[in-house]
PDB file with SEQRES, HELIX, SHEET and CRYST1 records, atoms N, CA, C and O in Angstrom:
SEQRES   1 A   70  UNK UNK UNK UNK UNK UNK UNK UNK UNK UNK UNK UNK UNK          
SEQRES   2 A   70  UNK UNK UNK UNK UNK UNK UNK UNK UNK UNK UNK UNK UNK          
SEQRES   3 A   70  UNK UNK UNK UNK UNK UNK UNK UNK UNK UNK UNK UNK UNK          
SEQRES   4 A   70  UNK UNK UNK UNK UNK UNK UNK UNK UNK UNK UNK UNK UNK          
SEQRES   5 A   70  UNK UNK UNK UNK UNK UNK UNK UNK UNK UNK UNK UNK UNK          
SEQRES   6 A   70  UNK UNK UNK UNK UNK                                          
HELIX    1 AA1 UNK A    5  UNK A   11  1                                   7    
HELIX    2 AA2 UNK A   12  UNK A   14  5                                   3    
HELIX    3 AA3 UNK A   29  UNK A   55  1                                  27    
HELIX    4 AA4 UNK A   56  UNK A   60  3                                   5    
HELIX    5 AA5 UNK A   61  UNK A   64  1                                   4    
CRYST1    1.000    1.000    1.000  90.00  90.00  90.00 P 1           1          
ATOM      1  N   UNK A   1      73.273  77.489  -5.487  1.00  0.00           N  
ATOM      2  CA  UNK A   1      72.753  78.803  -5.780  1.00  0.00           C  
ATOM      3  C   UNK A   1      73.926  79.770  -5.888  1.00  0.00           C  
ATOM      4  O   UNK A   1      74.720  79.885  -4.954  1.00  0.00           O  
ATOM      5  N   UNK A   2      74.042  80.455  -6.999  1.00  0.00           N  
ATOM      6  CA  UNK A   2      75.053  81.485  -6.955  1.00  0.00           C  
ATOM      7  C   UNK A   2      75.046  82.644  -5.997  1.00  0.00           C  
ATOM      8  O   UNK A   2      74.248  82.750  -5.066  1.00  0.00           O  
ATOM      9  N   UNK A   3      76.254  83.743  -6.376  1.00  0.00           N  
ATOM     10  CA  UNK A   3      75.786  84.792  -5.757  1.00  0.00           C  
ATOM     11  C   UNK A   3      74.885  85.729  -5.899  1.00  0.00           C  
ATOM     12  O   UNK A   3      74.345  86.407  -5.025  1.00  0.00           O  
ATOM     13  N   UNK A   4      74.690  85.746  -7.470  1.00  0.00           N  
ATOM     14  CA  UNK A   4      73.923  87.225  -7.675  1.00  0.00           C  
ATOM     15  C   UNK A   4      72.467  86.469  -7.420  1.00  0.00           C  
ATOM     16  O   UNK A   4      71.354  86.994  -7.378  1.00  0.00           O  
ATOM     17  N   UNK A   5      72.694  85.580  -7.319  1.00  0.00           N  
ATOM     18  CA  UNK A   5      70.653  84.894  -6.910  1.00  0.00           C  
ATOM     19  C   UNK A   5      70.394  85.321  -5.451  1.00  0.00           C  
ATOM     20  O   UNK A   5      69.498  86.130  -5.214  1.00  0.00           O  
ATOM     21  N   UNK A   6      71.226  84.749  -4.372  1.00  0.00           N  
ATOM     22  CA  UNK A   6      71.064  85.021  -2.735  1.00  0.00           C  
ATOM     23  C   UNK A   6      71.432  86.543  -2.921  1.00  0.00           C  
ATOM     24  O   UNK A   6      72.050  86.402  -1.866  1.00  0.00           O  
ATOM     25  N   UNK A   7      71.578  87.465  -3.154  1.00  0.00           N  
ATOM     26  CA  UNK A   7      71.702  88.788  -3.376  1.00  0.00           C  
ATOM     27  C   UNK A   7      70.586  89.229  -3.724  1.00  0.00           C  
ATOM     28  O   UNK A   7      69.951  90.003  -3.009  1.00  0.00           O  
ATOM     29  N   UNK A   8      70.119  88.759  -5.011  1.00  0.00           N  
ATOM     30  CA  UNK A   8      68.959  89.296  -5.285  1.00  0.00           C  
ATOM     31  C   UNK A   8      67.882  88.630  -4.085  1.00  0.00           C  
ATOM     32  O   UNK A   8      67.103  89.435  -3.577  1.00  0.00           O  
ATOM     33  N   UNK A   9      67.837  87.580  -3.749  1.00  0.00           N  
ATOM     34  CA  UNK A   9      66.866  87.050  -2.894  1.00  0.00           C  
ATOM     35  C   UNK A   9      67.052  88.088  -1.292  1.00  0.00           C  
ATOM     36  O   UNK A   9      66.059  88.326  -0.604  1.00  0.00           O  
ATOM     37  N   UNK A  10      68.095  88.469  -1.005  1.00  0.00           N  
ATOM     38  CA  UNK A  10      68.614  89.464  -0.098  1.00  0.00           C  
ATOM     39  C   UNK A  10      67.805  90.648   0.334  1.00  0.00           C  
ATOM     40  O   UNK A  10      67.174  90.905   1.359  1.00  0.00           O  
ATOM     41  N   UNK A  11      68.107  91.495  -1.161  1.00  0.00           N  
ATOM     42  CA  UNK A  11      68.022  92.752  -1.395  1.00  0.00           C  
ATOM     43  C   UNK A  11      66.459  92.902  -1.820  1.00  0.00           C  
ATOM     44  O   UNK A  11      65.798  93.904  -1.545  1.00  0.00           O  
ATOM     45  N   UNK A  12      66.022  91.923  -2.433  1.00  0.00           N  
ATOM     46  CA  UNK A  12      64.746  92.022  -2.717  1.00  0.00           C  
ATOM     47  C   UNK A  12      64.802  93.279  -3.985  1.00  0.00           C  
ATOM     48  O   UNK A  12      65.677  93.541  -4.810  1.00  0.00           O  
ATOM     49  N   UNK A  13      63.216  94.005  -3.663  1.00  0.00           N  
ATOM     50  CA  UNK A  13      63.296  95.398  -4.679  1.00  0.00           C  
ATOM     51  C   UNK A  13      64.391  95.991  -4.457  1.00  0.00           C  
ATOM     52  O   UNK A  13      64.494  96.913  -5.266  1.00  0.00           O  
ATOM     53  N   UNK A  14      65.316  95.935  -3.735  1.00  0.00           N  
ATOM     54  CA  UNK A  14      66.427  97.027  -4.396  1.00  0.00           C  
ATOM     55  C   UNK A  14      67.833  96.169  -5.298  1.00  0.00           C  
ATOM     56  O   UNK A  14      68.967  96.553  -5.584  1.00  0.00           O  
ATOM     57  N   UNK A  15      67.472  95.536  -5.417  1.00  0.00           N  
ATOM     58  CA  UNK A  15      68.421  94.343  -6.393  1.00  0.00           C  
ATOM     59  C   UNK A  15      68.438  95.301  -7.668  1.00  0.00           C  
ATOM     60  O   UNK A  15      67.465  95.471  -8.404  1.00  0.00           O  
ATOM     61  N   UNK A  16      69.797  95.953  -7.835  1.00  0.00           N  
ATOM     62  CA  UNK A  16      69.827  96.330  -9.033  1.00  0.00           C  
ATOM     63  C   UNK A  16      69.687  97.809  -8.870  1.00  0.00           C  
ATOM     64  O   UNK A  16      69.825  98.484  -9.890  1.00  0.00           O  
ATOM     65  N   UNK A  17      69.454  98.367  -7.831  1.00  0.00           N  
ATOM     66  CA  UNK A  17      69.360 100.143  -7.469  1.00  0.00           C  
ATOM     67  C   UNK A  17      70.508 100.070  -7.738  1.00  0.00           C  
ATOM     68  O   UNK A  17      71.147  99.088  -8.117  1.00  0.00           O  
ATOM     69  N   UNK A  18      71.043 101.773  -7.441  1.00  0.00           N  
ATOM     70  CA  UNK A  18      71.959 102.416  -7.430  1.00  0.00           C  
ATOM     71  C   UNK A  18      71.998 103.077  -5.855  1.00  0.00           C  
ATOM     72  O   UNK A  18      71.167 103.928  -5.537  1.00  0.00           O  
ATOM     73  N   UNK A  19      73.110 102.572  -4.840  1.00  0.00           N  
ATOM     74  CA  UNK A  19      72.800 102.953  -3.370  1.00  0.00           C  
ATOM     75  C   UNK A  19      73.326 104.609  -3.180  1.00  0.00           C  
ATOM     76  O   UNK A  19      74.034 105.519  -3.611  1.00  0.00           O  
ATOM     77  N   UNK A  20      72.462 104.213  -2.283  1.00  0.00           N  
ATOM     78  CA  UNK A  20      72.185 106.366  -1.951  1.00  0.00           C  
ATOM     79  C   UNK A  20      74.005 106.513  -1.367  1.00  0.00           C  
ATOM     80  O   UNK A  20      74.825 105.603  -1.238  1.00  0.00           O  
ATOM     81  N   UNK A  21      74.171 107.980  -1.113  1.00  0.00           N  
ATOM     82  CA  UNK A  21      75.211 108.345  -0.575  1.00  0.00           C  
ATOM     83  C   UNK A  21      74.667 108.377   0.816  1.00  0.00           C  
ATOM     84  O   UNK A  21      75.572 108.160   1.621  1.00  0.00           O  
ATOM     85  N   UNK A  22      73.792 108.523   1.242  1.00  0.00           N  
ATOM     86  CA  UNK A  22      73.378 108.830   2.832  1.00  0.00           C  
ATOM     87  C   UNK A  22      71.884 108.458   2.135  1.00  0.00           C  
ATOM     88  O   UNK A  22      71.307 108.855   1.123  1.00  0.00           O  
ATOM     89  N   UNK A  23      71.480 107.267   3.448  1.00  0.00           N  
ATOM     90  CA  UNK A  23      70.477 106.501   3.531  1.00  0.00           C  
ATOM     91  C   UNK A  23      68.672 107.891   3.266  1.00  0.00           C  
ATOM     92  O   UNK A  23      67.676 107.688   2.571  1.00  0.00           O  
ATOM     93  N   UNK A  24      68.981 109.031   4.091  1.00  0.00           N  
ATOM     94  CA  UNK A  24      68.147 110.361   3.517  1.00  0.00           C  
ATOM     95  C   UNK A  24      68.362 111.591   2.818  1.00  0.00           C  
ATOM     96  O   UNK A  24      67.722 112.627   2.994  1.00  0.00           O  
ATOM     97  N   UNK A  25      69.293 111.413   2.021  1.00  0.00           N  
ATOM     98  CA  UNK A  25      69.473 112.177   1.032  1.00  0.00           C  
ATOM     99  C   UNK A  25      69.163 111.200   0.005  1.00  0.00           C  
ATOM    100  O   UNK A  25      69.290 109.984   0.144  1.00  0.00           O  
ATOM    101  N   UNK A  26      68.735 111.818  -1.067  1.00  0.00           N  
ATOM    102  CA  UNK A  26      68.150 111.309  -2.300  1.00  0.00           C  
ATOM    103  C   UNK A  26      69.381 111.700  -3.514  1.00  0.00           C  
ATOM    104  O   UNK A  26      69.242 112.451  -4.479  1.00  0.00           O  
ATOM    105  N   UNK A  27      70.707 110.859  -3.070  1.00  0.00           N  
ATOM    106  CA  UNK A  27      71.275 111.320  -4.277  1.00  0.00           C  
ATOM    107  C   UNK A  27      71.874 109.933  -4.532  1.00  0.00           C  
ATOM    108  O   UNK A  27      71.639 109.185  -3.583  1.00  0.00           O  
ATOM    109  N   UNK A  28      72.374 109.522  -5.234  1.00  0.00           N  
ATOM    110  CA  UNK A  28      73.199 108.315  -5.868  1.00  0.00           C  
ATOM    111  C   UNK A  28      74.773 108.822  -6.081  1.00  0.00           C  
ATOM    112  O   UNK A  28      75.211 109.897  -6.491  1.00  0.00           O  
ATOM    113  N   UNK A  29      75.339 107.799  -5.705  1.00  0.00           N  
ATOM    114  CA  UNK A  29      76.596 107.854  -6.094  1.00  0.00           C  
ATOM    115  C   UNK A  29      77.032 108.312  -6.861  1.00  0.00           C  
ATOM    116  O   UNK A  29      77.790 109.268  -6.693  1.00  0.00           O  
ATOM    117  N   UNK A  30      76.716 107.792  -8.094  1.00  0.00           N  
ATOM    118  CA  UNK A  30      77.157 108.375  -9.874  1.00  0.00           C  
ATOM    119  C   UNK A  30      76.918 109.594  -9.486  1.00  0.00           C  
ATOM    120  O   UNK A  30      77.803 110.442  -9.594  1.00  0.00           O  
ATOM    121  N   UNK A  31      75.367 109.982  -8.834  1.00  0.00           N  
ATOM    122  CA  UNK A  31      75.344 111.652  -8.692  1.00  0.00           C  
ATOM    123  C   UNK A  31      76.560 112.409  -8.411  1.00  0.00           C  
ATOM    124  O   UNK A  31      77.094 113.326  -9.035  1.00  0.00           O  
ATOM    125  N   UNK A  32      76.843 111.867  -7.425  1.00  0.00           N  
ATOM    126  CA  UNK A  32      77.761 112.598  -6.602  1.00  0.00           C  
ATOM    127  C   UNK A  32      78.889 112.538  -7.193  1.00  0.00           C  
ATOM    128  O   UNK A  32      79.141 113.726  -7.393  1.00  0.00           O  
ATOM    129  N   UNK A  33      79.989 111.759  -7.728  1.00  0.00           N  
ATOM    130  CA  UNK A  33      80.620 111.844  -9.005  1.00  0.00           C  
ATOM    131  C   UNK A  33      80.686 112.643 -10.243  1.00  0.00           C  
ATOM    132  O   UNK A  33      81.554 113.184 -10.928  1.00  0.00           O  
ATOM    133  N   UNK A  34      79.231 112.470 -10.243  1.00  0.00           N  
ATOM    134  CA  UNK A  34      79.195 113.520 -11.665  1.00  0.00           C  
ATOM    135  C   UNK A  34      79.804 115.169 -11.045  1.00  0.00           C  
ATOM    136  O   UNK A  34      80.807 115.804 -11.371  1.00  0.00           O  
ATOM    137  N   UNK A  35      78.516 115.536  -9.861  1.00  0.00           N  
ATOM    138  CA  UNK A  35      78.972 116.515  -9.196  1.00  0.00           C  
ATOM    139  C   UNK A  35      80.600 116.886  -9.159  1.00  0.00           C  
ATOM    140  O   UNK A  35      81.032 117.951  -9.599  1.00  0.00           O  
ATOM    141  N   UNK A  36      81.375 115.922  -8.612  1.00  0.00           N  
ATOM    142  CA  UNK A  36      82.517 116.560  -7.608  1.00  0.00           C  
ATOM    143  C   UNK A  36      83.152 116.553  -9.244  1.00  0.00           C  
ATOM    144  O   UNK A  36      84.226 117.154  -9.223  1.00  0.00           O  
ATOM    145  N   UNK A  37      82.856 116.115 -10.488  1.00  0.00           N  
ATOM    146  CA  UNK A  37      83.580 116.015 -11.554  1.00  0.00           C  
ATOM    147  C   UNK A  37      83.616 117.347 -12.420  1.00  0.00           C  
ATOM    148  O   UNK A  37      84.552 117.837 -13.052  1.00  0.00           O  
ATOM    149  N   UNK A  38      82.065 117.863 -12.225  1.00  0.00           N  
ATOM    150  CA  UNK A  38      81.814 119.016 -13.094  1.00  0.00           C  
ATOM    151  C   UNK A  38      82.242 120.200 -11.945  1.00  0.00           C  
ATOM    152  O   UNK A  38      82.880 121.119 -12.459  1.00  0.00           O  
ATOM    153  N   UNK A  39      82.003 120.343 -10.473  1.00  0.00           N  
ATOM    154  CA  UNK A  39      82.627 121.002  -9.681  1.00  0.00           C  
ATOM    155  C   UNK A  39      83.999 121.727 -10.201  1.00  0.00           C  
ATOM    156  O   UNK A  39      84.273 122.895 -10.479  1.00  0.00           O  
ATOM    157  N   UNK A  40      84.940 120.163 -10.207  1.00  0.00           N  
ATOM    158  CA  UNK A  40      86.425 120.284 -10.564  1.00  0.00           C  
ATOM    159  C   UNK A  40      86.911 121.025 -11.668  1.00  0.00           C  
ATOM    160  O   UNK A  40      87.926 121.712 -11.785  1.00  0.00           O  
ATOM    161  N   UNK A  41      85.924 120.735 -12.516  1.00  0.00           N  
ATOM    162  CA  UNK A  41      86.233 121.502 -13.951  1.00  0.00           C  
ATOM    163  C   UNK A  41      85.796 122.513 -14.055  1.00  0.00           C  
ATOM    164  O   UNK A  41      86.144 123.171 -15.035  1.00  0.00           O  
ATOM    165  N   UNK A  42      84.787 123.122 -13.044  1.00  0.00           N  
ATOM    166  CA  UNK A  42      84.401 124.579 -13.140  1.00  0.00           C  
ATOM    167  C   UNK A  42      85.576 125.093 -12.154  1.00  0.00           C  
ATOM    168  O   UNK A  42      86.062 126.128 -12.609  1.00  0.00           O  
ATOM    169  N   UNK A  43      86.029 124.788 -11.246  1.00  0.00           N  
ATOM    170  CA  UNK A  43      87.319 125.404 -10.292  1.00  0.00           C  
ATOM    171  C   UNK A  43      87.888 125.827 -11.301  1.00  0.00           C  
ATOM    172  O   UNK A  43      87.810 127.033 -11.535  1.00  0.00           O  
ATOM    173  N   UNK A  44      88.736 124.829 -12.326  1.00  0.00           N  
ATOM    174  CA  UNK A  44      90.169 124.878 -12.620  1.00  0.00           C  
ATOM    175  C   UNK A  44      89.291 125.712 -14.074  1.00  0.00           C  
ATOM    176  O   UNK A  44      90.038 125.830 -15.045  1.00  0.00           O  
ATOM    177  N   UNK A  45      88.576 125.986 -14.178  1.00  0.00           N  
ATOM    178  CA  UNK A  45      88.319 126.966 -15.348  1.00  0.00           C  
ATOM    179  C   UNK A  45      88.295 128.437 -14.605  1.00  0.00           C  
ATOM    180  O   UNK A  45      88.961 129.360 -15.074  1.00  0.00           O  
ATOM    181  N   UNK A  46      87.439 128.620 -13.345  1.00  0.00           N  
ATOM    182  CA  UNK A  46      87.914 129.959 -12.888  1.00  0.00           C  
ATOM    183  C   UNK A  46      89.355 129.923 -12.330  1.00  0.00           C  
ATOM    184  O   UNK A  46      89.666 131.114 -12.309  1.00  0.00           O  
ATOM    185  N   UNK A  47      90.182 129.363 -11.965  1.00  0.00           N  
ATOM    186  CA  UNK A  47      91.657 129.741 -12.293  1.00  0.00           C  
ATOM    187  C   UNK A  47      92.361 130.022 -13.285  1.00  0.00           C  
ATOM    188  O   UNK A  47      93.501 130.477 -13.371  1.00  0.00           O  
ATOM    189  N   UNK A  48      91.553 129.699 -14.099  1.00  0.00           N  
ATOM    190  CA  UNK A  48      92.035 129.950 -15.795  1.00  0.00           C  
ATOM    191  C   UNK A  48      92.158 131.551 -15.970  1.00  0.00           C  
ATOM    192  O   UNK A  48      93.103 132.241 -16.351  1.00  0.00           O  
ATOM    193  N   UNK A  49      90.378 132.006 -15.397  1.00  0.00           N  
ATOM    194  CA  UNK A  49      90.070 133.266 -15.751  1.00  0.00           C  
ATOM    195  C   UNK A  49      90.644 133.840 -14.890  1.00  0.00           C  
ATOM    196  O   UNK A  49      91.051 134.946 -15.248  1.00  0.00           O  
ATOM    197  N   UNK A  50      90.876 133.553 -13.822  1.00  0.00           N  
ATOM    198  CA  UNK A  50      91.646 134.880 -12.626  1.00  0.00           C  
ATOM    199  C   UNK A  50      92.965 135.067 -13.104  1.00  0.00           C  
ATOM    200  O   UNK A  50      93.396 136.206 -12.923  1.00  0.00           O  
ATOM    201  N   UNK A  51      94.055 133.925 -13.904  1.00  0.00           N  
ATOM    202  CA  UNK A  51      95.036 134.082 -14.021  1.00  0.00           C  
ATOM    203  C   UNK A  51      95.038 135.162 -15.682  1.00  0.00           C  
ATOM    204  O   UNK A  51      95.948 135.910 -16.041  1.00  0.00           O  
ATOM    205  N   UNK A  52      93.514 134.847 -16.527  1.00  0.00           N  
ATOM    206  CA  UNK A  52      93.856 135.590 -17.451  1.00  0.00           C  
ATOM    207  C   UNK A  52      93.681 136.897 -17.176  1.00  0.00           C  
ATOM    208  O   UNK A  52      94.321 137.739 -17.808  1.00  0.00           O  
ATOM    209  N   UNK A  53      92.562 137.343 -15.943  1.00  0.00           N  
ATOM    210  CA  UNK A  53      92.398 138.545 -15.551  1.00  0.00           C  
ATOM    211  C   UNK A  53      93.595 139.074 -15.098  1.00  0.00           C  
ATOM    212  O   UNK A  53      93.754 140.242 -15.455  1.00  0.00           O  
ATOM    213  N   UNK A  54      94.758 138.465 -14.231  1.00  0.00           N  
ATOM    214  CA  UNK A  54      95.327 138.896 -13.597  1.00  0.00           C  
ATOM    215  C   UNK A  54      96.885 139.591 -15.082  1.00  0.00           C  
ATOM    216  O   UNK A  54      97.522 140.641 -15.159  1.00  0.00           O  
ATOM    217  N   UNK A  55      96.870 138.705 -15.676  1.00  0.00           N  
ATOM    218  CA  UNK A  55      97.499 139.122 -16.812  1.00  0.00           C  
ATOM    219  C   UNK A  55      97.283 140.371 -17.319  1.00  0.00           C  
ATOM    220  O   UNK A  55      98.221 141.106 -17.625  1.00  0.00           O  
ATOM    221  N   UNK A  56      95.702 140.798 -17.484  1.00  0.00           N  
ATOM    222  CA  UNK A  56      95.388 141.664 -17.800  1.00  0.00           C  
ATOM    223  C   UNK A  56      95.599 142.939 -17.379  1.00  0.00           C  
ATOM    224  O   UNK A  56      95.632 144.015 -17.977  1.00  0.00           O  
ATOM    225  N   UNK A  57      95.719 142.668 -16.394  1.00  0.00           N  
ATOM    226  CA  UNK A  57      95.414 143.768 -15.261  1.00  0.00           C  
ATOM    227  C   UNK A  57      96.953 144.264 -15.276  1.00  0.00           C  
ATOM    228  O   UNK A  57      97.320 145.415 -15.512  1.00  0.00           O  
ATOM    229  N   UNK A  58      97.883 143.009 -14.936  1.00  0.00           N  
ATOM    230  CA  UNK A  58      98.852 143.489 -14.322  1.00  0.00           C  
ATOM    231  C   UNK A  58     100.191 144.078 -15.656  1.00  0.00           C  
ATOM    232  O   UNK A  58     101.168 144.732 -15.291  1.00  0.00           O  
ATOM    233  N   UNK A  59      99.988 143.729 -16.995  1.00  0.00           N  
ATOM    234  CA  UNK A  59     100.724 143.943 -18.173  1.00  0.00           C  
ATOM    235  C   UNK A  59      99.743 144.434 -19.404  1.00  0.00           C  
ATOM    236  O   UNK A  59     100.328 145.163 -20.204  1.00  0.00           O  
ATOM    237  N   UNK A  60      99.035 144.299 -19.556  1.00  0.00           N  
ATOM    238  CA  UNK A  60      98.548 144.956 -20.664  1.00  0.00           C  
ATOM    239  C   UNK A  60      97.894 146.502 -20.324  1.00  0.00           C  
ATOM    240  O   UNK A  60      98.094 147.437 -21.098  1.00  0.00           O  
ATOM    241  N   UNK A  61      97.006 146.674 -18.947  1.00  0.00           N  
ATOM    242  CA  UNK A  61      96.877 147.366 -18.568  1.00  0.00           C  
ATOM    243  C   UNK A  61      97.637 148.701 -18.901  1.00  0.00           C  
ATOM    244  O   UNK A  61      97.210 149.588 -19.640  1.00  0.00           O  
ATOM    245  N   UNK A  62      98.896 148.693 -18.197  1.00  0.00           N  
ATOM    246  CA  UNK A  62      99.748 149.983 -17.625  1.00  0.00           C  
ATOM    247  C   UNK A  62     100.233 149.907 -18.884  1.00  0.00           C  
ATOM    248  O   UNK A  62     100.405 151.093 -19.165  1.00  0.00           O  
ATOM    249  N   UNK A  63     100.642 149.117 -20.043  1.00  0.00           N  
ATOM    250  CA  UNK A  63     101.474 148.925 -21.589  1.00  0.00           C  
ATOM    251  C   UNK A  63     100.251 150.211 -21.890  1.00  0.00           C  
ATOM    252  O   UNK A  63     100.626 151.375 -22.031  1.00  0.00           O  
ATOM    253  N   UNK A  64      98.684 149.806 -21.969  1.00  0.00           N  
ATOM    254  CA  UNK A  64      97.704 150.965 -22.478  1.00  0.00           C  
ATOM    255  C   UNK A  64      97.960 152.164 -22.137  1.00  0.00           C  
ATOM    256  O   UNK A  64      97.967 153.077 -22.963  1.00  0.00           O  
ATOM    257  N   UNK A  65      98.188 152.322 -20.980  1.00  0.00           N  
ATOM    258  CA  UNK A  65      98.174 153.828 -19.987  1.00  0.00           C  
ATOM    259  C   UNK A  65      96.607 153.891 -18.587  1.00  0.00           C  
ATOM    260  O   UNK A  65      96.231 154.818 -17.869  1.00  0.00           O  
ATOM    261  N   UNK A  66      96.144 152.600 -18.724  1.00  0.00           N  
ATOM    262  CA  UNK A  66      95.355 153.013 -17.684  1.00  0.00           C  
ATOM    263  C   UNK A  66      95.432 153.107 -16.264  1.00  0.00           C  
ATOM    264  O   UNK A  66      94.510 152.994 -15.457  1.00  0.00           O  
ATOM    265  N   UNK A  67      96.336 153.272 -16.106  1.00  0.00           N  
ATOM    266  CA  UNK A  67      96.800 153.579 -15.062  1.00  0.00           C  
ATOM    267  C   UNK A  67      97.192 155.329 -14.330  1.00  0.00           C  
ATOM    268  O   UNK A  67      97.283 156.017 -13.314  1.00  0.00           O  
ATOM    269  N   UNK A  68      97.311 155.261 -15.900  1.00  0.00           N  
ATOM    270  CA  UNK A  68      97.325 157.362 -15.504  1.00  0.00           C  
ATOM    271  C   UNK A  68      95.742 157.929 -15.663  1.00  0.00           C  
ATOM    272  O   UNK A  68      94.979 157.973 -16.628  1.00  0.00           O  
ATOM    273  N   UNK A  69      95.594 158.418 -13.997  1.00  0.00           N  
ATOM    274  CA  UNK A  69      94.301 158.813 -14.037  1.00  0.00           C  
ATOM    275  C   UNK A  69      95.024 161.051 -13.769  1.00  0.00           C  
ATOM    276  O   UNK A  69      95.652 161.645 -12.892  1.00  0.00           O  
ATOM    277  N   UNK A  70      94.466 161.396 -14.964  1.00  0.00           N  
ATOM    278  CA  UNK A  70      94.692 163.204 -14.614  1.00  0.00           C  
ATOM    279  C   UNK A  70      93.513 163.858 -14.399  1.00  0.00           C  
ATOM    280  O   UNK A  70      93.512 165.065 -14.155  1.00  0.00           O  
TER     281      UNK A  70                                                      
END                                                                             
């Protein structure tokens, strides 16, 4: 008998799931992957924007004059 047979004979109905991250949370692995993946790429996109804000702010700004309030 191979392995994936005593495995499946093992596991029974879950032969072939996708195992949870924590036995009562209802998420799957891949979930959680996908998550920490799209997470990552939303971070490093608001560093994008703080650094373009900060550009803004700190050189184009005062080049305009907004900085002189009379």
């Amino acid at each position: 008998m191979g392995e994936a047979k005593r495995r499946k004979e093992t596991l029974g109905e879950a032969y072939g799931r996708e195992s949870r991250v924590l036995p009562w949370l209802p998420i799957t692995k891949t979930q959680s992957e996908l998550f920490v993946r799209w997470s990552t790429r939303g971070a490093w996109v608001g560093i994008g924007l703080l650094v373009l804000w900060w550009v803004v702010v700190r050189f184009v700004g005062p080049s305009l004059g907004w900085w002189q309030v009379n």
